[in-house]
C-alpha positions as CSV (number, residue, x, y, z in Angstrom):
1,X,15.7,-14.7,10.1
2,X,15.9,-13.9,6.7
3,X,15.0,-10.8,4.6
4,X,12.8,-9.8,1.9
5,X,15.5,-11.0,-0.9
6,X,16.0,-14.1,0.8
7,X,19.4,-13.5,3.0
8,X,20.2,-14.3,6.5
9,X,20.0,-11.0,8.9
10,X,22.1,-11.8,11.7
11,X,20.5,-10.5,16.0
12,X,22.9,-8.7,17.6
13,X,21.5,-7.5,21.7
14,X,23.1,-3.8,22.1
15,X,25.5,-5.3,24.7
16,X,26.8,-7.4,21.8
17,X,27.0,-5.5,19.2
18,X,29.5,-2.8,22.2
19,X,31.4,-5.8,23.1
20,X,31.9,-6.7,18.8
21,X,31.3,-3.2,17.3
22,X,34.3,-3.4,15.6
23,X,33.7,-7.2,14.5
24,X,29.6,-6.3,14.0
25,X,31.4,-3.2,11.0
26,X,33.5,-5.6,9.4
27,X,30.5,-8.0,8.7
28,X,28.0,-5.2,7.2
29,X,30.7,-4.2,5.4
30,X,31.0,-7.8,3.8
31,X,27.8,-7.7,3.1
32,X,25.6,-8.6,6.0
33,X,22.6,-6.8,7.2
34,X,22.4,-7.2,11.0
35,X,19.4,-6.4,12.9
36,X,20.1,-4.9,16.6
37,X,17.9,-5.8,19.1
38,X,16.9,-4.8,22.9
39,X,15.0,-7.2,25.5
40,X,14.6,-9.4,22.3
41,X,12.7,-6.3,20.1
42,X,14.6,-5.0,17.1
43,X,15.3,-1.4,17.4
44,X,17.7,-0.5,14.5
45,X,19.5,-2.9,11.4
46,X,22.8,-2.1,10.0
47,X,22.9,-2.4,6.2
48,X,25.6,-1.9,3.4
49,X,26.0,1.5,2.3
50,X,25.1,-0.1,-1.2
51,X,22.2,-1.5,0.5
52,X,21.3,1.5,2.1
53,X,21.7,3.8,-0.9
54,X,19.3,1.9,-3.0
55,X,16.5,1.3,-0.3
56,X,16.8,5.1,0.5
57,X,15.5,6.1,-3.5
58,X,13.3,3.3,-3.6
59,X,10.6,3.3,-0.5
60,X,9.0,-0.2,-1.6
61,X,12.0,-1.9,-1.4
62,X,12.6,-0.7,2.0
63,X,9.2,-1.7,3.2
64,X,10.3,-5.0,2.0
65,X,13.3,-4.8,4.1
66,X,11.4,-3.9,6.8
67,X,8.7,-6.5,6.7
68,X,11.5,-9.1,6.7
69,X,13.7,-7.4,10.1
70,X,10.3,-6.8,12.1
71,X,8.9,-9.7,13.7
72,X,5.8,-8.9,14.5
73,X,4.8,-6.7,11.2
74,X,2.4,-7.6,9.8
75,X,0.0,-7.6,13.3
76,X,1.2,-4.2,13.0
77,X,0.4,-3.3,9.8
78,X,-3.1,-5.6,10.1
79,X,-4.2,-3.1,13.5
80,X,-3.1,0.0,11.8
81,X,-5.7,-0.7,8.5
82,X,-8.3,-2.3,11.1
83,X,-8.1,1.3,13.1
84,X,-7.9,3.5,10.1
85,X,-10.9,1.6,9.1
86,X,-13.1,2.6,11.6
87,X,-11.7,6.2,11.8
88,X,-13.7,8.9,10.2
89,X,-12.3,10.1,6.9
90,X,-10.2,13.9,6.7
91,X,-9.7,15.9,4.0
92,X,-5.9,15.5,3.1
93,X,-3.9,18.9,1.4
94,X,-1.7,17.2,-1.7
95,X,-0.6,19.9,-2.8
96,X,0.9,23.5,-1.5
């Protein structure tokens, strides 16, 4: 699997990633972004701090990283616009 920028993001099952936690630490720190998985379905991914300090002030880059660690996004993404589609439209407060 590789993410949005093109590098390899390591699966890691949650019983692996106890067994190597120590292991699994030394690689993000290196670099790695690691995405943890149960029964097969990625539930978290550990990133660099670097990483993780840029995606956090920059939201599209983190829906880039998250396109790339989520299998199955873009059916997500496609059934969330098809039902949004075909749900009646509400006024929306922007401002307080």
């Amino acid at each position: 699997m590789t993410n949005a920028t093109g590098h390899m993001v390591k699966k890691v099952a949650v019983a692996q990633l106890k067994a190597h936690l120590a292991e699994t630490l030394r690689d993000v720190e290196a670099g790695a972004r690691i995405a943890i998985q149960r029964r097969g379905k990625t539930v978290a991914v550990l990133v660099p701090p670097t990483e993780a300090d840029a995606l956090a002030n920059d939201w599209w880059s983190a829906l880039n990283g998250v396109m790339a660690d989520v299998d199955d996004f873009e059916k997500i993404v496609r059934e969330t616009v098809k039902s949004r589609a075909n749900a009646r439209p509400r006024r929306v407060k922007l401002e307080d």
